[in-house]
C-alpha positions in Angstrom: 101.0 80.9 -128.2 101.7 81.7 -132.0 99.5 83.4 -134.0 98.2 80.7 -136.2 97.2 78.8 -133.0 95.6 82.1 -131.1 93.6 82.9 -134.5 92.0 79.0 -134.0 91.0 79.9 -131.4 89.3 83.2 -131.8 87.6 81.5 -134.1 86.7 78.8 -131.9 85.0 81.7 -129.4 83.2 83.3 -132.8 81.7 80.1 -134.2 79.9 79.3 -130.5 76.6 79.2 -131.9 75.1 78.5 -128.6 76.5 81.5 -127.0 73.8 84.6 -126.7 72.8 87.7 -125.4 69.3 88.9 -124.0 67.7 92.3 -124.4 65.8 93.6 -121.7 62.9 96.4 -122.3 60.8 97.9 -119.3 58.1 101.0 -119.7 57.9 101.1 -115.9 58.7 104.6 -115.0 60.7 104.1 -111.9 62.8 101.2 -113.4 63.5 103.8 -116.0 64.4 106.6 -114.4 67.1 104.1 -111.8 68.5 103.1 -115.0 69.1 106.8 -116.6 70.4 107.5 -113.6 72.8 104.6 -113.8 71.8 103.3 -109.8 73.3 100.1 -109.2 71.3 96.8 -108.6 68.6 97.9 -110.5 65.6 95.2 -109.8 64.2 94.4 -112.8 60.3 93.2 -112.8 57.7 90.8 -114.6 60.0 88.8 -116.4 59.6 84.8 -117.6 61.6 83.6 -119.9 64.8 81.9 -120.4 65.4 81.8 -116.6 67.4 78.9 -116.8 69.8 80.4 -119.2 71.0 83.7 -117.7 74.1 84.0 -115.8 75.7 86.6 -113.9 78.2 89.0 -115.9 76.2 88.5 -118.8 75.8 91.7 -121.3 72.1 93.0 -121.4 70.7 95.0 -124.0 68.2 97.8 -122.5 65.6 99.1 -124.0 63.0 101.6 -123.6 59.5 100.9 -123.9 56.4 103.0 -123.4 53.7 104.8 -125.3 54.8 107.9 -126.0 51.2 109.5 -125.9 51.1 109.0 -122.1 52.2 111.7 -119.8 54.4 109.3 -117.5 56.5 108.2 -120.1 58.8 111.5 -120.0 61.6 109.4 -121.9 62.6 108.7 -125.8 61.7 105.2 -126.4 64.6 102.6 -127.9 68.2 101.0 -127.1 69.1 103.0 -124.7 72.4 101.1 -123.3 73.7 98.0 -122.1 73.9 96.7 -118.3 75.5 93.3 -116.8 73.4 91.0 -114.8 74.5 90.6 -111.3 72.0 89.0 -109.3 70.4 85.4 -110.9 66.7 85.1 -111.2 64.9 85.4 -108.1 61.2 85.4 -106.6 60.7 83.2 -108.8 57.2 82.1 -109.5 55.3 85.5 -108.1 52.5 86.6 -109.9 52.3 83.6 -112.2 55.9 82.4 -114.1 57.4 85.6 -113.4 60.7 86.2 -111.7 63.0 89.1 -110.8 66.7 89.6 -111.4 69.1 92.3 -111.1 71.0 94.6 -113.5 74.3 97.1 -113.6 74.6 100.2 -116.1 77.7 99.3 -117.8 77.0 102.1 -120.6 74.8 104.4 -121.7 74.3 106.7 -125.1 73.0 110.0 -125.7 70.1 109.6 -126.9 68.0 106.1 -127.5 67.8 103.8 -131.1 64.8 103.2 -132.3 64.3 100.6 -135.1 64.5 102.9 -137.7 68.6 103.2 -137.1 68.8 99.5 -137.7 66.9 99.5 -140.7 70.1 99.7 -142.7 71.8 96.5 -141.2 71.2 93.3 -142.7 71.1 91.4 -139.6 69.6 93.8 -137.1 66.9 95.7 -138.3 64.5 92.7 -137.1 66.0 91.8 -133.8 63.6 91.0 -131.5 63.1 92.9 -128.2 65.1 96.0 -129.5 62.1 97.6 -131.1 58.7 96.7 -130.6 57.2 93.5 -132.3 54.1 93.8 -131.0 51.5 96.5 -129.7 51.0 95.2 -126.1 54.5 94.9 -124.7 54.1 94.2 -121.2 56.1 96.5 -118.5 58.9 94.0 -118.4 60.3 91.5 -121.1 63.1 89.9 -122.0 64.3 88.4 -125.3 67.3 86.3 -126.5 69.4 87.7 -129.2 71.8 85.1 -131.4 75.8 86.2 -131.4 75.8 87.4 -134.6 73.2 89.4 -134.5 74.2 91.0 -130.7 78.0 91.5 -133.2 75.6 94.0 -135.4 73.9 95.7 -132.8 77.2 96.8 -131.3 78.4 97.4 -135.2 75.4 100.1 -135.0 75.8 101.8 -131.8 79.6 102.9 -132.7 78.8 103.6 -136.3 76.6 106.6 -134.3 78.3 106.7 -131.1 82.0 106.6 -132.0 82.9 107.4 -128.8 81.3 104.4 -127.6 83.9 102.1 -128.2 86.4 102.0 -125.3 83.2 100.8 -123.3 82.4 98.3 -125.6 86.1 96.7 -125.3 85.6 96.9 -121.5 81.9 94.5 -121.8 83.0 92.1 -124.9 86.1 89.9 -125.6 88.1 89.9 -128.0 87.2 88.3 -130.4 83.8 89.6 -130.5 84.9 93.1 -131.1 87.0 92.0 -133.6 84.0 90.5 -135.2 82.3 94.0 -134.6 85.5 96.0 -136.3 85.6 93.3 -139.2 82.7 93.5 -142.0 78.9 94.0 -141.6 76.8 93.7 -144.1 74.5 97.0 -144.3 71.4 97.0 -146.7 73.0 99.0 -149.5 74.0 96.2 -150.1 78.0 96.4 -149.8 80.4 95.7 -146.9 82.4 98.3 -145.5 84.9 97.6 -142.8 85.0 99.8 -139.5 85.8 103.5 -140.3 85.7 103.2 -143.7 83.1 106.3 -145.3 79.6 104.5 -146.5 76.1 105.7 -148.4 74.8 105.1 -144.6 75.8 108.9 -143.7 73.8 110.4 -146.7 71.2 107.5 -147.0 70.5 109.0 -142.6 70.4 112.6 -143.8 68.6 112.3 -146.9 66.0 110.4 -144.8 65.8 113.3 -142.4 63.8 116.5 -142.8 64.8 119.9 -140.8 61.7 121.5 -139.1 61.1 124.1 -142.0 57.7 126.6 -142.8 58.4 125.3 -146.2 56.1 122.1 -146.6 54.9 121.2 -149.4 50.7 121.2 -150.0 51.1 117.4 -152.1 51.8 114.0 -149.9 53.5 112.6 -152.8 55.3 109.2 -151.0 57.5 106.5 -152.1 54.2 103.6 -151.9 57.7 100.8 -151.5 58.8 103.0 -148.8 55.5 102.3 -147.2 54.9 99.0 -147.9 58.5 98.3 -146.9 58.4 94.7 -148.2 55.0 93.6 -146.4 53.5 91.3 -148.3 50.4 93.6 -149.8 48.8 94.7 -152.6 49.6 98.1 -153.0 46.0 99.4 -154.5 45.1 100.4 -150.6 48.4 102.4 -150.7 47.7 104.7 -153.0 44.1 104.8 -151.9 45.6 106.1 -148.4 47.4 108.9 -150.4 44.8 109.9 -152.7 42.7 110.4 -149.7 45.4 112.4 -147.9 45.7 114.7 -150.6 41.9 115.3 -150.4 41.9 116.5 -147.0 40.8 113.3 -145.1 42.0 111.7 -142.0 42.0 107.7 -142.3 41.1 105.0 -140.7 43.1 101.9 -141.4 40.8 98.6 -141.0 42.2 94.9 -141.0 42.1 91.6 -139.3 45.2 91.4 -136.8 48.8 91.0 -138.3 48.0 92.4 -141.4 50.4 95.7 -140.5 48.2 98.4 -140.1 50.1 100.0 -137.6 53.7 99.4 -139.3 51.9 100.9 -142.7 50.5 103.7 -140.7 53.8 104.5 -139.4 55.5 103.9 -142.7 53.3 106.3 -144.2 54.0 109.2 -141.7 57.4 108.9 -141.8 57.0 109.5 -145.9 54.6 112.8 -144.8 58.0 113.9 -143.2 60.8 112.7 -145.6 58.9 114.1 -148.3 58.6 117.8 -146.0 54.4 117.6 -145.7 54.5 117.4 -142.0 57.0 118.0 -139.4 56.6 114.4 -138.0 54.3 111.7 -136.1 53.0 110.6 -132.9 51.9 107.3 -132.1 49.7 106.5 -129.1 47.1 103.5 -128.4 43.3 104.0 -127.5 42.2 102.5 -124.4 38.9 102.1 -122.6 39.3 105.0 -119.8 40.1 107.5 -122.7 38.6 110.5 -121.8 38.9 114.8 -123.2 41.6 114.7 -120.4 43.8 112.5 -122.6 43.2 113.8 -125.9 42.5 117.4 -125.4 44.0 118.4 -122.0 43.1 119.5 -118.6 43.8 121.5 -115.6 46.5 120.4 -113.5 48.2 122.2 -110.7 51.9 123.7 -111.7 55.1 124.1 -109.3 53.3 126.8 -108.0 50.3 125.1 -106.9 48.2 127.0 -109.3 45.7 125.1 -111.3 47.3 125.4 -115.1 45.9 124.2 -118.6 47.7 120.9 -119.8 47.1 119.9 -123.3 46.7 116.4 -124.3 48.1 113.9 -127.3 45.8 115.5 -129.7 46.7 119.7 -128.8 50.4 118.3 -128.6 50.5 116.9 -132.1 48.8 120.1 -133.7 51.5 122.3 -132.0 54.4 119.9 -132.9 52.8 119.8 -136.4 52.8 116.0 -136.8 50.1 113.6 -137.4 48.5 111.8 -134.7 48.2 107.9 -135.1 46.1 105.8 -132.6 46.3 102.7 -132.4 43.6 100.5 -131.4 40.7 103.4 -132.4 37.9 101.8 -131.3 39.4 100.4 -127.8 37.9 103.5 -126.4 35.1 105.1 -126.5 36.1 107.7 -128.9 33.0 110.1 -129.6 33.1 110.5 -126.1 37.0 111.0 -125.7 37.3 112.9 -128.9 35.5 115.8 -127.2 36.0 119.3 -129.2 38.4 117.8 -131.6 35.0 116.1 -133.0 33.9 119.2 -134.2 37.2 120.3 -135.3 37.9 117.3 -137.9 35.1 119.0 -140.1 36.7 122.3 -140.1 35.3 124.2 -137.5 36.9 126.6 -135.0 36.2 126.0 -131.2 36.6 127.4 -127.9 37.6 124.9 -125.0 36.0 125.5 -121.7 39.9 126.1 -120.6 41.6 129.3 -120.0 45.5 130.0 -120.6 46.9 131.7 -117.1 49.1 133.7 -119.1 46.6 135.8 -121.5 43.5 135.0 -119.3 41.8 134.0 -123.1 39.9 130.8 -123.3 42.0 128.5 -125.5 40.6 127.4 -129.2 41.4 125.4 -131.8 41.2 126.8 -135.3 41.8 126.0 -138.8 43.3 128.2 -141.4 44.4 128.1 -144.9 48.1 127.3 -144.0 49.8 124.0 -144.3 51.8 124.1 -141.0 50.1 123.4 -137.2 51.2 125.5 -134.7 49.8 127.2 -131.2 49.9 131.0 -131.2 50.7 131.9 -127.4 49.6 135.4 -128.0 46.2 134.3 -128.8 46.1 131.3 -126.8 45.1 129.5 -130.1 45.8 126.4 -131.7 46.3 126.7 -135.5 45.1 123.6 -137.4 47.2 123.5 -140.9 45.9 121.8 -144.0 48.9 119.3 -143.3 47.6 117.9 -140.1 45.7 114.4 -139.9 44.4 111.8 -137.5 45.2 108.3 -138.5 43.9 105.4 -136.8 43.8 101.6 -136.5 41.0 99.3 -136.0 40.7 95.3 -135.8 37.6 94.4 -138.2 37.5 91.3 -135.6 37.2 93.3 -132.5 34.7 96.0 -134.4 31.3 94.1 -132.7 32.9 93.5 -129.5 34.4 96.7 -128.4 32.8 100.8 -128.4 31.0 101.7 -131.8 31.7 105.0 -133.7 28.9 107.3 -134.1 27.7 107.5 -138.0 28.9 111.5 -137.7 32.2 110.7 -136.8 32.7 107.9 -139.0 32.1 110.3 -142.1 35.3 112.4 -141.1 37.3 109.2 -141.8 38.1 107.2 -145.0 38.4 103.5 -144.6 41.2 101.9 -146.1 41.2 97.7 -145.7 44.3 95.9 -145.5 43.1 92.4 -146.1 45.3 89.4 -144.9 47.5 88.1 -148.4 46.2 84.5 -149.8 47.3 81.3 -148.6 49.8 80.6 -151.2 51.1 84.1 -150.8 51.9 83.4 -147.0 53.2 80.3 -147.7 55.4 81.3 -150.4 56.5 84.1 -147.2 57.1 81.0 -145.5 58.9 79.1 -147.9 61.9 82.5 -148.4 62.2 82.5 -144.9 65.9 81.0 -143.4 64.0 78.5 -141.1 64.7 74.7 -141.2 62.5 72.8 -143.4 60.8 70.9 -140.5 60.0 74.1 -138.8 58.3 75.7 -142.1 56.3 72.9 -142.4 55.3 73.8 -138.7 54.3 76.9 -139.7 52.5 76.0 -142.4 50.8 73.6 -141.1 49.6 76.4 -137.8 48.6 79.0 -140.7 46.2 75.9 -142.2 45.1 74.8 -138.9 44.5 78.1 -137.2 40.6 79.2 -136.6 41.6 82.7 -137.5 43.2 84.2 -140.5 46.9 84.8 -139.5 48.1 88.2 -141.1 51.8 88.7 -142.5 53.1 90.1 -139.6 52.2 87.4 -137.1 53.5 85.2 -139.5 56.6 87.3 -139.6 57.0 87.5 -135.7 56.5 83.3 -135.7 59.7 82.5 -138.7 62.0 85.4 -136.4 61.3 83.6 -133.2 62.3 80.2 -134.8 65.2 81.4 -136.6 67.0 82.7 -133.7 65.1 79.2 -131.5 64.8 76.1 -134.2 62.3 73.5 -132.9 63.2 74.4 -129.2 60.7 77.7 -129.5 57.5 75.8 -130.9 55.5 75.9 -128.0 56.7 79.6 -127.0 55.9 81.1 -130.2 52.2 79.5 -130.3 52.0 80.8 -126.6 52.9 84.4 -127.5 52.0 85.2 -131.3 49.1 82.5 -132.2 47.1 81.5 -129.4 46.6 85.1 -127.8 44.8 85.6 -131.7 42.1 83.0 -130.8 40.7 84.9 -127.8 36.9 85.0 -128.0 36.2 81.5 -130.1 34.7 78.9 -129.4 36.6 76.2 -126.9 35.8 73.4 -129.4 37.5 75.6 -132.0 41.0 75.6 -129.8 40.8 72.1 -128.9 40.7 71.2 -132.6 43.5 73.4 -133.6 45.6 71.9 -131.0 44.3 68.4 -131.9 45.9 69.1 -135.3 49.3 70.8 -134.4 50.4 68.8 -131.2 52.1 66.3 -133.4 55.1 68.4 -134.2 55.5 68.9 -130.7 57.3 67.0 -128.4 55.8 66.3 -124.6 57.5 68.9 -122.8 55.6 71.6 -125.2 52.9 69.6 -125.5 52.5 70.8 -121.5 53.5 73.7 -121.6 50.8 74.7 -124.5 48.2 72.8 -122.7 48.8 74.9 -119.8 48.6 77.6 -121.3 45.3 77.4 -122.7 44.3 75.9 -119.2 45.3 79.8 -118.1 44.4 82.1 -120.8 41.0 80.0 -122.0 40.2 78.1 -118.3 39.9 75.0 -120.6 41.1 71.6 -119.6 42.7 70.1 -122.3 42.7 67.2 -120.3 39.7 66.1 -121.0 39.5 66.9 -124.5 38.0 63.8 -126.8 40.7 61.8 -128.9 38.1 61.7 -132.2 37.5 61.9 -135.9 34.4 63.6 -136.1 35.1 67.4 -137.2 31.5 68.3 -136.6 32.4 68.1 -132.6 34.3 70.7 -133.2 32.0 73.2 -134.9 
């Protein structure tokens, strides 16, 4: 074959747009311990999608899920490798839709990618699956990634993991990797081909802050950095660092997919580019919270003697990072804060806990300092003027869930991210790289939908299509819009589906209606064909 005709086709192999890859992310904590041991025929649970599509042989992206505030989740969270299918979809149907399949290590790196090392690729940074989309990933799920995209992903695992490469020759063909060693765009914006020096290297280390005593006492941070794009106005911004820089710990309010947790993050990763804290940890509040969670407990060592184990909140004073939680008032926080209630007004306390070592009860203290830290000697946690508690809270789940005591609300600013105006989602809508057709989808589901739609659901809905067209309709209402409408009134669903069902075909049509069957236990069935809007009121 001469080259003119073996370059056809390669590029006959690089334009199959209906060639893709899947991502696979699990938080179970067996599955993920098989898989960083690299066991073969790892069974992989709780899946239920795309079971039609996947083959055996085919290239799987694994990732890493899990809340890193739990104690079983002893692993970094991220990319972690890629494996190979080898076993189609079986047990099909258990527990509901889900099905089971089978997976080979074909590679692993060092150390997990979090989203944060794709934020400099133009066609990565927002893949779906890779980093989390949403705050309740269940244990198991699987995503499709387009070509081009899965081309980037590889791009950014050898920019960091050189040595990667020989492995990635052994999974991909030919002319995929050729594809990977050609140009990708980064967000500089410039193309670089592979090899070739780029600002990436000193964008990465500028962005990254050595653990150092010398902090700096102002949070001074870069409000775009925060914002990050999100559609926003940025007055609440630099109300959240005003109020840092007078000492108070916030509490970030909003109606759901407005970003509060992505701004929350946002702004703690500032606190440590900018060298006012040594880092973050995120964790999410749920109802069986108790002190053992958040402040520790005893727990028997390898020794069989009962031994003081902190929890999430004593871990983040002695890493010196701020704390964020997710979901505040999911659990019944005076009640679960314990000791740390009285701390947040400046107080020193002593925990009914002793440390075996020094025999001395444990306490938490604050000082004049910047940096938190835990003096062994002493058996004392040191609370630094650095150190804060963020948090999270749905305005629409603030009547339904636990209530915050008037005393602890006062230790807390409240800082409202509202959901942006119609014509400001629309306009989000109308710069997005979706077909025509499928914005006015969208738009007409934003219009339609009984409860205010924030940015980032409306973000999560024009990524799902882009990468699914028409096709993922009736998906992306099942996992992004209709999960929103939990706790209206029936009549309220039936007319939003009344209104949107048109720009479905049959086939979603069924699978929406039995969805709401499931997740509301209404019969859509029997829903009234009418004109009067006051029957749905």
């Amino acid at each position: 074959m001469n080259q003119i005709s073996l370059l056809e086709e390669e590029e006959n192999t690089i334009d199959n747009e209906y060639e893709t890859y899947y991502s696979i992310r699990t938080k179970d904590p067996i599955t993920v311990q098989k898989i960083l041991d690299r066991e073969s025929r790892i069974v992989v649970e709780g899946i239920n999608l795309f079971e039609d599509a996947i083959a055996i042989e085919q290239p799987v992206f694994i990732v890493l899920g899990g809340d890193k505030g739990k104690s079983e989740v002893f692993w970094e969270t991220g990319l972690i490798g890629i494996g190979r299918i080898v076993r189609m979809p079986f047990d099909s149907g258990y527990a509901g839709r889900n099905y089971r399949i089978e997976i080979d290590i074909e590679l692993l790196m060092n150390e997990p990618m979090s989203r944060h090392d794709f934020l400099h690729y133009a066609n990565a940074y927002n893949v779906i699956g890779i980093g989390p989309m949403t705050k309740w990933e269940p244990n198991q799920a699987i995503s499709r990634i387009e070509r081009s995209k899965t081309i980037t992903l590889v791009r950014a695992m050898l920019d960091k993991y050189s040595e990667l490469e020989e492995g990635m020759r052994e999974i991909f063909d030919q002319s995929f990797m050729a594809n990977v060693m050609g140009e990708n765009q980064y967000l500089i914006p410039q193309s670089y081909r592979y090899g070739e020096e780029t600002p990436l290297v000193e964008a990465q280390e500028n962005d990254m802050v050595i653990d150092s005593p010398q902090l700096t006492d102002i949070y001074e941070p870069d409000i775009a950095r925060v914002a990050n794009g999100m559609l926003m106005d940025h007055t609440a911004l630099f109300a959240f660092k005003n109020n840092i820089n007078i000492g108070s710990h916030i509490l970030i309010t909003g109606p759901p997919g407005t970003g509060k947790t992505t701004i929350a993050e946002n702004a703690a990763s500032e606190a440590k580019r900018k060298a006012y804290i040594n880092g973050y940890i995120v964790t999410t509040a749920t109802a069986d919270w108790s002190t053992f969670e958040t402040i520790g407990g005893y727990m028997p060592n390898h020794e069989g003697k009962l031994e003081f184990e902190e929890g999430i909140f004593l871990k983040s004073i002695r890493e010196n990072k701020w704390i964020i939680i997710d979901e505040f008032n999911r659990a019944e926080i005076d009640k679960a804060f314990g000791q740390i209630f009285t701390s947040l007004s400046g107080k020193n306390v002593e925990l009914p806990y002793k440390d075996l070592t020094t025999k001395k009860n444990i306490s938490i203290k604050s000082y004049d300092g910047l940096k938190s830290y835990y003096d062994s000697s002493i058996a004392t946690y040191w609370i630094g003027k650095n150190w804060r508690v963020v948090g999270t809270m749905n305005t629409f789940d603030k009547n339904s869930l636990f209530e915050m005591s008037f005393a602890l609300m006062r230790r807390f600013k409240f800082i409202n991210i509202p959901v942006p105006s119609l014509d400001q989602l629309n306009l989000l809508i109308e710069n997005s790289d979706i077909e025509q057709e499928d914005k006015t989808f969208v738009k007409k589901v934003l219009e339609q939908s009984p409860k205010s739609l924030g940015p980032a659901i409306i973000l999560d809905i024009l990524v799902y299509l882009e990468i699914s067209g028409e096709n993922g309709r009736a998906e992306v209402l099942c996992s992004s819009v209709l999960p929103q409408f939990e706790g209206l009134v029936l009549n309220q669903i039936e007319r939003f589906y009344r209104k949107i069902q048109t720009y479905l075909t049959m086939p979603q049509r069924n699978m929406v209606i039995q969805y709401i069957r499931d997740f509301f236990d209404l019969d859509l069935n029997t829903y009234k064909e009418t004109e009067d809007e006051s029957y749905y009121d």
